[in-house]
SEBAVO-644138 format. One record per residue: residue number from 1; residue in three letters; chain; x, y, z of N, C-alpha, C in turn. Coordinates in Angstrom, 1 decimal, always signed. Layout:
BEGIN
num,residuo,cadena,n.X,n.Y,n.Z,ca.X,ca.Y,ca.Z,c.X,c.Y,c.Z
NUM,ALA,A,X,Y,Z,X,Y,Z,X,Y,Z
...
//
This chain:
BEGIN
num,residuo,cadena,n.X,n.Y,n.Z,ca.X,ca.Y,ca.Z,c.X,c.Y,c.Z
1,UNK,A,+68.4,-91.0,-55.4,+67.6,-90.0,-56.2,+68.0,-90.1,-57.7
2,UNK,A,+67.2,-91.2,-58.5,+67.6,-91.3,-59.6,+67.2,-90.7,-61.0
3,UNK,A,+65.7,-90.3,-61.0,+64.9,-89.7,-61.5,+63.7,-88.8,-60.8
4,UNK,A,+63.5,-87.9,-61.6,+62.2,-87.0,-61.2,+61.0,-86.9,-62.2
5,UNK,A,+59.8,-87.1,-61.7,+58.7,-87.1,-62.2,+58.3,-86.2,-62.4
6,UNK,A,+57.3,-85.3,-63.6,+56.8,-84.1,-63.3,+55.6,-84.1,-64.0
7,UNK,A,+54.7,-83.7,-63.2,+53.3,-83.8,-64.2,+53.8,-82.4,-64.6
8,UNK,A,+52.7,-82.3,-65.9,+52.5,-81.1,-66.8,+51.6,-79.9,-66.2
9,UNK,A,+50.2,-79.9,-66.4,+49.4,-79.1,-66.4,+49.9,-78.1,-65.3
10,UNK,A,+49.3,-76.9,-65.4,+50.1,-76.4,-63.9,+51.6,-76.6,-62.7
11,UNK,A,+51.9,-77.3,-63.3,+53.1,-77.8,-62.7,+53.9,-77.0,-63.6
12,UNK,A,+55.0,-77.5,-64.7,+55.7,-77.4,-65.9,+55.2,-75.6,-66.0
13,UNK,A,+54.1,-75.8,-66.2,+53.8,-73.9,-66.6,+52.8,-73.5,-65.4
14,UNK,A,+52.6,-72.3,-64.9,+51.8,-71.4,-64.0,+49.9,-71.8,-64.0
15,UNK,A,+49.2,-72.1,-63.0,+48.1,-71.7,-62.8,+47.8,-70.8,-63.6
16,UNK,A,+48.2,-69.7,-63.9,+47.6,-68.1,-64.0,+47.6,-67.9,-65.9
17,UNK,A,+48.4,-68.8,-66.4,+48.3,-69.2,-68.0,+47.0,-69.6,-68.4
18,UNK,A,+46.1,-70.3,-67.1,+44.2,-70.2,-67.4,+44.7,-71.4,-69.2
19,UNK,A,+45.3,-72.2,-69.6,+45.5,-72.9,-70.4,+44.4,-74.1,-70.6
20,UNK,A,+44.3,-74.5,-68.5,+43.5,-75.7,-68.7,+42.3,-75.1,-68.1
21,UNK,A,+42.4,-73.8,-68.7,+40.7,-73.8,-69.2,+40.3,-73.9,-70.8
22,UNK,A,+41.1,-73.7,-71.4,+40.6,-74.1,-72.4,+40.3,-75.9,-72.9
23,UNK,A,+40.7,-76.4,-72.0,+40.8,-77.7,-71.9,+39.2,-78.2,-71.7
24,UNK,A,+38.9,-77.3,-70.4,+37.5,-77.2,-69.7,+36.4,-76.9,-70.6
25,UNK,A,+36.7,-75.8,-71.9,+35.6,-75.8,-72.6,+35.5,-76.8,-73.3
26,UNK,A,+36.3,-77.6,-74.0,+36.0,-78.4,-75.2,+35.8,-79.9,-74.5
27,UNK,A,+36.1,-80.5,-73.0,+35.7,-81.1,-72.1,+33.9,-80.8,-72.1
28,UNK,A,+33.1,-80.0,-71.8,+32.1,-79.3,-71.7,+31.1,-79.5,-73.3
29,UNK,A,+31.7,-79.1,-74.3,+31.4,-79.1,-75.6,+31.2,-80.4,-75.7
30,UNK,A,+32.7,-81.2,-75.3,+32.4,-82.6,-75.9,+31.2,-83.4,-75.3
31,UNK,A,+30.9,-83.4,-73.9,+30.0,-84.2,-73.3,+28.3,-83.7,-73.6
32,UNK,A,+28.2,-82.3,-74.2,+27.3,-82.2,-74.7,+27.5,-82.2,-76.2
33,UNK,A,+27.8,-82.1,-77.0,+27.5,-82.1,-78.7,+27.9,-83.6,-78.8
34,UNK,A,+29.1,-84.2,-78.6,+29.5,-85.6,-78.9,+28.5,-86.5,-78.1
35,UNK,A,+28.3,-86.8,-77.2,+28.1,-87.6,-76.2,+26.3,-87.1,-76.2
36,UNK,A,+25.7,-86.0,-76.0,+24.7,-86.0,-76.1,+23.8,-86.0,-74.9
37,UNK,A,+24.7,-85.3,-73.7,+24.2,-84.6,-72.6,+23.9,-83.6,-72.3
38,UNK,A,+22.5,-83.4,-71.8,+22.4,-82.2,-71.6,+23.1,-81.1,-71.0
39,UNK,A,+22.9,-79.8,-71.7,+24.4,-79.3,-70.9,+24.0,-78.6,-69.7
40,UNK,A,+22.4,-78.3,-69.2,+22.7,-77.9,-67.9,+22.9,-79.1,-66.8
41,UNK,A,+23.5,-80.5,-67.6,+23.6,-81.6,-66.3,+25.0,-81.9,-66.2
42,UNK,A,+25.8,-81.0,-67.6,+27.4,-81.6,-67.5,+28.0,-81.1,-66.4
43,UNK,A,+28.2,-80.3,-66.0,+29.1,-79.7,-64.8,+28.8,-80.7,-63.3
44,UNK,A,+27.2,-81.0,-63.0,+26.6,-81.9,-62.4,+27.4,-83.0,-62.1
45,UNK,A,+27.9,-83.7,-63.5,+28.0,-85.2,-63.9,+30.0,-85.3,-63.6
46,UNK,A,+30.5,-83.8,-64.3,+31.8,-84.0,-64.3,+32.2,-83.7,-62.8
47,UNK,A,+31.9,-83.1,-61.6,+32.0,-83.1,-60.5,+32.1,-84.7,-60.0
48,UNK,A,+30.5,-85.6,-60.5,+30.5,-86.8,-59.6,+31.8,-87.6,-60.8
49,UNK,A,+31.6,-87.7,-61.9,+33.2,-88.1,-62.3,+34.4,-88.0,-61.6
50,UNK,A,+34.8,-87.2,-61.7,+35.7,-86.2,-60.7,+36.1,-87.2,-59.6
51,UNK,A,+35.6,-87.2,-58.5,+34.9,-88.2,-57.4,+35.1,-89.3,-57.3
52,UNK,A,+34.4,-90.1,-58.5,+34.3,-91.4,-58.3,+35.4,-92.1,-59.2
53,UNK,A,+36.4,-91.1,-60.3,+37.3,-92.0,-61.1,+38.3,-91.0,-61.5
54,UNK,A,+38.4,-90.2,-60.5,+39.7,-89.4,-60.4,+39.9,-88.1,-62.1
55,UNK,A,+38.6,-88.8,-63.3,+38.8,-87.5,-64.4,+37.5,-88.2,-65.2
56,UNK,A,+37.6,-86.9,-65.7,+36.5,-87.2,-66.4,+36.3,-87.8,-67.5
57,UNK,A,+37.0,-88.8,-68.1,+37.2,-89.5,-69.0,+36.7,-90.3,-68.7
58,UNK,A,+36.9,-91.3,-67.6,+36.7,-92.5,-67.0,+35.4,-92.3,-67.0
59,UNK,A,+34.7,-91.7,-66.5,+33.4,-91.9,-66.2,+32.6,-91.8,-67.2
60,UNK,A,+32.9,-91.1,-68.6,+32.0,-91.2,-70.0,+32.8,-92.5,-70.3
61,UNK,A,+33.8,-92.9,-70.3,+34.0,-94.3,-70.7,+33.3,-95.5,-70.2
62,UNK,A,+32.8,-95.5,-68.7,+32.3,-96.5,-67.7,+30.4,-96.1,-68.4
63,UNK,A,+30.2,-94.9,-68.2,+29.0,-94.7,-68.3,+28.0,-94.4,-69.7
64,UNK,A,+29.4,-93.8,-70.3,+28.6,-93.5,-71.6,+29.2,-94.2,-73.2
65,UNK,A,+30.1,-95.2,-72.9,+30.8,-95.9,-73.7,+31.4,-94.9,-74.8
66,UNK,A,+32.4,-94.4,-74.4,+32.9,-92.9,-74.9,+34.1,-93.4,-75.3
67,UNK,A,+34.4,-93.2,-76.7,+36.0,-93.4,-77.0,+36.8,-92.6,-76.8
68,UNK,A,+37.7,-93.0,-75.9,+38.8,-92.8,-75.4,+39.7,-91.5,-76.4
69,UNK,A,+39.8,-92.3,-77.7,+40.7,-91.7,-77.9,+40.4,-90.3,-78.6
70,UNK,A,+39.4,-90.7,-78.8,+38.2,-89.4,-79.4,+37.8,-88.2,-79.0
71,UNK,A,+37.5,-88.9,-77.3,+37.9,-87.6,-76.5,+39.0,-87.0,-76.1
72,UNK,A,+40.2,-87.6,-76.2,+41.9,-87.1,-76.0,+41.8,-86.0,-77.5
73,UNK,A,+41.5,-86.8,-78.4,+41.7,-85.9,-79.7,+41.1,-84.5,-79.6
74,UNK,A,+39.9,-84.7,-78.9,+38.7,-83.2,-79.1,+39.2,-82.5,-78.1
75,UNK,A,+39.4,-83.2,-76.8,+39.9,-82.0,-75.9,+40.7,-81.3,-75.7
76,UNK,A,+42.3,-81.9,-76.3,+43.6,-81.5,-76.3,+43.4,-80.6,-77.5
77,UNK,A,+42.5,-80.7,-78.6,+42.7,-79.4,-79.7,+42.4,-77.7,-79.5
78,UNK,A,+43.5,-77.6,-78.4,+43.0,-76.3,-77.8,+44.7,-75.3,-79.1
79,UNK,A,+44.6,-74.2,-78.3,+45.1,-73.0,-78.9,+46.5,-73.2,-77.9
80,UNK,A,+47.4,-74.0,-77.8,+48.3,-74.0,-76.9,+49.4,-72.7,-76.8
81,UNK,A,+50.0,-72.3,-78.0,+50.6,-71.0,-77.9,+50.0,-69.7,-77.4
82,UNK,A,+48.8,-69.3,-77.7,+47.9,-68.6,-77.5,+48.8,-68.2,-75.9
83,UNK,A,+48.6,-69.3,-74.9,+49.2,-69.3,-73.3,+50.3,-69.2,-72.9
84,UNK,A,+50.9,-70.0,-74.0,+52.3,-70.7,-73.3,+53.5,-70.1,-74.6
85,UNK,A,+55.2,-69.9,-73.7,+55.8,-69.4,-74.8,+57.4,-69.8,-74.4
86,UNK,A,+58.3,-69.9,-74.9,+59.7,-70.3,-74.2,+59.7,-69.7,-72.7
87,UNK,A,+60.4,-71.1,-72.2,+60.7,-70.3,-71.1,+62.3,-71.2,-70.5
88,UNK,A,+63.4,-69.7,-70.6,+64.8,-70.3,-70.5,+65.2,-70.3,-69.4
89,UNK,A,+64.8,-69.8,-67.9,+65.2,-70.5,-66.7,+64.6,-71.8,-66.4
90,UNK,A,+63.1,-72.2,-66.9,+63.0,-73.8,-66.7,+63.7,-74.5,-67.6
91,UNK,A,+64.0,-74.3,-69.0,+65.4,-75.1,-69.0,+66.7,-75.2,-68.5
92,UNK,A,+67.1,-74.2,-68.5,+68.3,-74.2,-67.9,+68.2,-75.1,-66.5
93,UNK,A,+67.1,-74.8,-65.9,+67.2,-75.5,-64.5,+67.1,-77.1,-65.1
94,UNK,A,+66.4,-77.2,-65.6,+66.1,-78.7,-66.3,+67.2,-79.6,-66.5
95,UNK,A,+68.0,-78.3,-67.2,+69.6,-78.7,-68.0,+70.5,-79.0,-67.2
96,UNK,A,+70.4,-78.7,-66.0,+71.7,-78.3,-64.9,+71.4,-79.9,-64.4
97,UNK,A,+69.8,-80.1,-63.9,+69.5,-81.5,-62.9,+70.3,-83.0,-63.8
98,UNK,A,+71.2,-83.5,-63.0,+71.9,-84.8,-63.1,+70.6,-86.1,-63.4
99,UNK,A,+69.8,-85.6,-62.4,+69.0,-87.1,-62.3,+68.0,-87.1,-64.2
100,UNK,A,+67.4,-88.8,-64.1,+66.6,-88.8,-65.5,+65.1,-87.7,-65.5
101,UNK,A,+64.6,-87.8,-66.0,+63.7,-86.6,-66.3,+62.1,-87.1,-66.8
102,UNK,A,+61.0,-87.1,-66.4,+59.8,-87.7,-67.1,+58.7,-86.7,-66.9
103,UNK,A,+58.2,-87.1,-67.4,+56.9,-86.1,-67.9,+55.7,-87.2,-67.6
104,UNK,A,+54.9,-87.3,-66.2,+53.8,-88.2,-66.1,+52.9,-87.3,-65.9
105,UNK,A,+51.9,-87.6,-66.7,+50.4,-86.5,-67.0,+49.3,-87.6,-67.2
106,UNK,A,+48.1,-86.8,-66.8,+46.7,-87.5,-67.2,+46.0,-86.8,-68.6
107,UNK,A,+47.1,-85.9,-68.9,+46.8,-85.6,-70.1,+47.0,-86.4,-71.1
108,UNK,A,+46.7,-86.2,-72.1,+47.5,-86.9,-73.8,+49.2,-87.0,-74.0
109,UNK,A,+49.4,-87.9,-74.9,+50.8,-87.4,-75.5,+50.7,-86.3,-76.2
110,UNK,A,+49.9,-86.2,-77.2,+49.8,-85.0,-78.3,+49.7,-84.0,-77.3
111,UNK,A,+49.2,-83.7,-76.5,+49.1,-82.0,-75.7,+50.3,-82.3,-74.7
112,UNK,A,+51.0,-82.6,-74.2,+52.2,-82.9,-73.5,+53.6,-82.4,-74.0
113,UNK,A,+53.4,-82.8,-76.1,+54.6,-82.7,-76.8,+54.3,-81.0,-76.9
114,UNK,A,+52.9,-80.6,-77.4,+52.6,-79.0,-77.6,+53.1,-78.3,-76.8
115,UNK,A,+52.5,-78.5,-75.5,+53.1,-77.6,-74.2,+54.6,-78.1,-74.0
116,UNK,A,+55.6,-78.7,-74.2,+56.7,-79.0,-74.2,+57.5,-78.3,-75.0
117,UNK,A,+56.8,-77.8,-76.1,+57.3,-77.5,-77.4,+57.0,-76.4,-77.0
118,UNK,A,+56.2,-75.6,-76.9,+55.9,-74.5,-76.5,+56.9,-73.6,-75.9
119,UNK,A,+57.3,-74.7,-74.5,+58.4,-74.2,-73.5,+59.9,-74.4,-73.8
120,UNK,A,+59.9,-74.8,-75.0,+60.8,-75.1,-75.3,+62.1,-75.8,-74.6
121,UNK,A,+61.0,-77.3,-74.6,+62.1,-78.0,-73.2,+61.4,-79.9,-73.1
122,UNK,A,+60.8,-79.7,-74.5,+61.0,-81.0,-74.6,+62.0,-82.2,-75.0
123,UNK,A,+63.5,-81.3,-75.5,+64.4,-82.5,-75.3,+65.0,-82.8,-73.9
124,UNK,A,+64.2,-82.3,-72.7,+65.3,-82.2,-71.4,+64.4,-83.5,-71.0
125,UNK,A,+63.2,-84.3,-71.5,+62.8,-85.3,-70.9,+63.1,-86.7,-71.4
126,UNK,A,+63.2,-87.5,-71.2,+64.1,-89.0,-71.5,+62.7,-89.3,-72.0
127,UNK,A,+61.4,-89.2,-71.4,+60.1,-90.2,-71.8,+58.9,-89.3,-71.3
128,UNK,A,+57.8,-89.7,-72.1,+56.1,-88.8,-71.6,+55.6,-90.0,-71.5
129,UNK,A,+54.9,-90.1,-70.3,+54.1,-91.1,-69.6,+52.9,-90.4,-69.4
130,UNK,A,+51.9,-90.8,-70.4,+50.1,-90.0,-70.1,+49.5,-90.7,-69.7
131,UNK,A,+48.0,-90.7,-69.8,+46.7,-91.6,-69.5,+46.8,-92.5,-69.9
132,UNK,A,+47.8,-92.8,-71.0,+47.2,-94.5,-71.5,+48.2,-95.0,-70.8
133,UNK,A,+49.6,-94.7,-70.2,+50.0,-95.7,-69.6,+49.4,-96.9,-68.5
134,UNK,A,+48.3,-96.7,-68.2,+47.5,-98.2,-67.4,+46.2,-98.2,-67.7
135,UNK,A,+46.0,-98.1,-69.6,+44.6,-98.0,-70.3,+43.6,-97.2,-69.4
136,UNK,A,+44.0,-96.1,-69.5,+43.3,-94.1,-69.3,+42.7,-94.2,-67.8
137,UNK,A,+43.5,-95.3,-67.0,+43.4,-95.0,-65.4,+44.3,-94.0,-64.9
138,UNK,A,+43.8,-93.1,-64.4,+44.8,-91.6,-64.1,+45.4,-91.6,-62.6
139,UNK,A,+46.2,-90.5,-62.4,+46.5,-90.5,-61.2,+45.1,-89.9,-60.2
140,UNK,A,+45.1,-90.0,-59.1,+46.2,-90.9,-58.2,+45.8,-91.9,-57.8
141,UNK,A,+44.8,-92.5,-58.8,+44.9,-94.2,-58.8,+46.9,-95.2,-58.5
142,UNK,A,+46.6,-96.2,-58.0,+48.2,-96.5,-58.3,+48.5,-97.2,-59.3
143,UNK,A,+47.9,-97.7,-60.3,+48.9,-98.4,-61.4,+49.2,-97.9,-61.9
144,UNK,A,+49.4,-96.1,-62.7,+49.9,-95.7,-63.5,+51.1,-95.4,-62.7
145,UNK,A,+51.2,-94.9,-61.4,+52.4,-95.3,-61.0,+53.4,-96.7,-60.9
146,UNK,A,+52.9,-97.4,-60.4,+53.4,-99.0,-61.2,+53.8,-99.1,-62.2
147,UNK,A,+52.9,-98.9,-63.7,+53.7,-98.9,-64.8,+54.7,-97.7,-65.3
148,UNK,A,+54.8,-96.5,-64.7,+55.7,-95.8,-65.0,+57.0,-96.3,-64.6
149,UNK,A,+56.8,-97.0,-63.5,+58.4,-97.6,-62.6,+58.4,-98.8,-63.4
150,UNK,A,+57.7,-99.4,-63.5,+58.0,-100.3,-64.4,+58.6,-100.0,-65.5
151,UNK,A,+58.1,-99.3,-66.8,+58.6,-98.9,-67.7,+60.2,-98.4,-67.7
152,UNK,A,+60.3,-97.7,-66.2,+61.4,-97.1,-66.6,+62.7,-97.9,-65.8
153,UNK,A,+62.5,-98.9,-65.3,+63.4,-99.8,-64.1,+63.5,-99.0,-63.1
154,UNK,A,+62.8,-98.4,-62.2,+63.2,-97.7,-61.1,+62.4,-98.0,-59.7
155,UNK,A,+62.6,-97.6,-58.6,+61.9,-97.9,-57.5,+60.9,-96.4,-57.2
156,UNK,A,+60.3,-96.8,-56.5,+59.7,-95.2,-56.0,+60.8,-94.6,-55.1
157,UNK,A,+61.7,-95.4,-54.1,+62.6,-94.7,-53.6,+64.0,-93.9,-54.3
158,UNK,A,+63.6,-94.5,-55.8,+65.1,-93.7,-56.1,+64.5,-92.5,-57.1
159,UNK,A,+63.3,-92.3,-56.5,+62.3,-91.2,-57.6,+61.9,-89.9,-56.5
160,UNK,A,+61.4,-88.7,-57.5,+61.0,-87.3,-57.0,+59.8,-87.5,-58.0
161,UNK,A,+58.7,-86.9,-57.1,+57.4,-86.7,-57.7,+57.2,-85.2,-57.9
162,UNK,A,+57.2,-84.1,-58.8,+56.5,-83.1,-58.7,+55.4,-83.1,-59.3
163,UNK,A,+54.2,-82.1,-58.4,+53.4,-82.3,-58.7,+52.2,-80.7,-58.5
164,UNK,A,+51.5,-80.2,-59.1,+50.7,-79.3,-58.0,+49.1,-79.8,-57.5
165,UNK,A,+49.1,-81.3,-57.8,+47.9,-81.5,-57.1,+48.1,-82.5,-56.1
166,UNK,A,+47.7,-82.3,-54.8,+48.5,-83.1,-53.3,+47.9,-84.7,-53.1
167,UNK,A,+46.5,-84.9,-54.0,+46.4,-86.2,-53.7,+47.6,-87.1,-54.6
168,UNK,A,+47.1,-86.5,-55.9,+48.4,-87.1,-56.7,+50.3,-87.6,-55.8
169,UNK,A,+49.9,-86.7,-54.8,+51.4,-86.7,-54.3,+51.5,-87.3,-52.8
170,UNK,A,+50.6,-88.4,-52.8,+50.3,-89.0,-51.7,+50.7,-90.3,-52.1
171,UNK,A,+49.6,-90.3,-53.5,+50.1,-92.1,-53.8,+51.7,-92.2,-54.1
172,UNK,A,+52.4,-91.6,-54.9,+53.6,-91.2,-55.2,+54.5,-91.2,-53.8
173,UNK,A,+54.2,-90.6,-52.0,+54.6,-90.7,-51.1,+54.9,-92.2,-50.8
174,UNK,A,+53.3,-92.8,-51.1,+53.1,-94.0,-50.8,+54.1,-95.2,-51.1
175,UNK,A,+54.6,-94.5,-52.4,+55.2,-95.3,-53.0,+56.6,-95.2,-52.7
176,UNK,A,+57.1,-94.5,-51.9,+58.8,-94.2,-50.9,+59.4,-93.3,-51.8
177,UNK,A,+58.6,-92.8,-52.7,+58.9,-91.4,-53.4,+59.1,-90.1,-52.6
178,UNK,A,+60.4,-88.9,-53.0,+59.9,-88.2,-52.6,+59.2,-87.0,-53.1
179,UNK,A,+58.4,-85.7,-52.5,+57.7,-85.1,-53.2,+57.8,-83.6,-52.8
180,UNK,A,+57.0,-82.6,-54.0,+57.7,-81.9,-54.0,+56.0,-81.0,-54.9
181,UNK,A,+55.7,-80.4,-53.9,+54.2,-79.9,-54.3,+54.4,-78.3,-55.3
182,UNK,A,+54.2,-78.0,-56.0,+54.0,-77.0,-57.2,+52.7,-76.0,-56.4
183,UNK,A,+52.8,-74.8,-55.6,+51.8,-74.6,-55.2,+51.9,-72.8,-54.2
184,UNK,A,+51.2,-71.7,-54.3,+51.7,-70.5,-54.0,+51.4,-70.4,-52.5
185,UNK,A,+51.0,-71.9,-51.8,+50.2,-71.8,-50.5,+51.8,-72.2,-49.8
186,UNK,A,+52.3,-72.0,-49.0,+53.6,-72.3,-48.4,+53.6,-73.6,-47.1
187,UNK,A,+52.7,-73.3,-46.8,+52.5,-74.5,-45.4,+51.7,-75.5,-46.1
188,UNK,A,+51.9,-76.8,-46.5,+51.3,-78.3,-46.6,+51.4,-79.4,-46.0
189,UNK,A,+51.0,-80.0,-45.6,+51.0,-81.1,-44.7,+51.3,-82.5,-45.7
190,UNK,A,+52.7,-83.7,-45.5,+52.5,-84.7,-46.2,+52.6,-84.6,-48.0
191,UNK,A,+53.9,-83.6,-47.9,+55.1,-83.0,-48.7,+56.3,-82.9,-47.9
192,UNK,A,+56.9,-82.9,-48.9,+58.7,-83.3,-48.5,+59.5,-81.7,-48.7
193,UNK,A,+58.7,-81.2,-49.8,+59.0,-79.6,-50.3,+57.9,-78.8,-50.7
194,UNK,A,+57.9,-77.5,-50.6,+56.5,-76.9,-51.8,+57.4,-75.7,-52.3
195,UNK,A,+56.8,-75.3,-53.8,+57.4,-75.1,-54.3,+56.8,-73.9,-54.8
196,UNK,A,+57.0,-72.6,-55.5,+55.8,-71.4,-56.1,+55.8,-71.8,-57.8
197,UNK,A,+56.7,-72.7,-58.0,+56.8,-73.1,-59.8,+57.8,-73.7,-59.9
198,UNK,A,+58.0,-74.6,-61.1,+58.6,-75.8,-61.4,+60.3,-75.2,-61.2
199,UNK,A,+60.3,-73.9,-61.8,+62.0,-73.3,-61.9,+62.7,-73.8,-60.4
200,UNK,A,+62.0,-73.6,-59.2,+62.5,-73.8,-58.4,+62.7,-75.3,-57.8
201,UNK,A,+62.2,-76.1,-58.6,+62.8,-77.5,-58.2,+64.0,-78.1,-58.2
202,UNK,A,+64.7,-76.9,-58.9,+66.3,-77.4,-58.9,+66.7,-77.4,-57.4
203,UNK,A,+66.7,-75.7,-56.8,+67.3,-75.5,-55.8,+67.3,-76.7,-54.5
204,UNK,A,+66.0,-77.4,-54.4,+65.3,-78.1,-53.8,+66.1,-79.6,-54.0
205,UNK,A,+66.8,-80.0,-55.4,+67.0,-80.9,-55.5,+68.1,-80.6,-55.0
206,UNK,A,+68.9,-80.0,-55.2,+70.7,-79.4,-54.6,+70.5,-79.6,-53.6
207,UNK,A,+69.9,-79.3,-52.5,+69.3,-79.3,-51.2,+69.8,-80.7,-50.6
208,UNK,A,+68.7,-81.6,-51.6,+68.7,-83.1,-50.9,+70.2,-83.6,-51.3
209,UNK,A,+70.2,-83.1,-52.7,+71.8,-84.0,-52.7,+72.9,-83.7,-52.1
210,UNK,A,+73.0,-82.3,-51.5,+73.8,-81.5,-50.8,+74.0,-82.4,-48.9
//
């Protein structure tokens, strides 16, 4: 157990911060003002996105020849403090964990470093691994996991995935990872641990190393 993985959104900070809703409105805005969809068909369109390429990015990029980076810029320009504000038991817990530390998101870098900064606990990560790590193919596709282990020399067996969405944490299983769900439901099926918030992933790790 050499490193641990941790997606952001909901994971790192609470469901109940409602953060990645503001993500949702300017996701919404962008596909109608930018892109030039009608907007009673966007919600329609981001569902079958959703679906067919795991975010909604991919599928204005496949369908609507949508830049990439254009939409990373418009969506992530949300109000991040507004939600989010230190928080000193997820560092501390951060601080205490031996193993390396990453931050793998389908978000942006730039919204990754905000909410890290926010929480004040972005020096506890060695590296941020987003959407462009396998050009804006997201989880739980598998190459962005391939190139994150690649990038970092590790196996999936000497890695922890946390995560709060369970497909994501299947490819990650797949990969002899183990895992470790972010989530207030207590019984999961095809998790290793579940967890009510990131603070408690320490205990969990003491556990296995124990």
């Amino acid at each position: 157990m050499k490193a641990i993985l941790f997606d952001l959104d909901n994971t790192l900070y609470g469901a109940d911060r409602a953060l990645f809703n503001l993500i949702d409105v300017r996701i919404n805005h962008y596909m109608h003002h930018v892109i030039g969809i009608n907007k009673d068909h966007v919600d329609t369109l981001r569902q079958r996105y959703w679906q067919h390429y795991g975010v909604t990015l991919q599928g204005l990029i496949r369908e609507h020849d949508a830049d990439p980076e254009d939409y990373l810029n418009y969506v992530h320009d949300i109000d991040v403090p507004s939600r989010l504000s230190e928080n000193k038991p997820l560092r501390n817990m951060l601080k205490n964990l031996p193993q390396r530390k990453f931050v793998f998101t389908n978000g942006s870098l730039c919204h990754a470093h905000r909410v890290l900064n926010c929480l004040k606990i972005e020096d506890c990560f060695e590296d941020i691994f987003d959407i462009r790590v396998s050009d804006y193919i997201p989880k739980p596709h598998r190459s962005p996991y391939d190139a994150v282990l690649t990038a970092t020399g590790l196996t999936g067996e000497e890695c922890v995935m946390v995560e709060d969405c369970i497909e994501n944490l299947h490819t990650a299983s797949a990969l002899g990872m183990k895992t470790i769900l972010v989530s207030d439901q207590e019984i999961h099926h095809d998790v290793d641990a579940v967890v009510r918030c990131a603070e408690e992933v320490g205990g969990v790790i003491q556990d296995w190393m124990a």
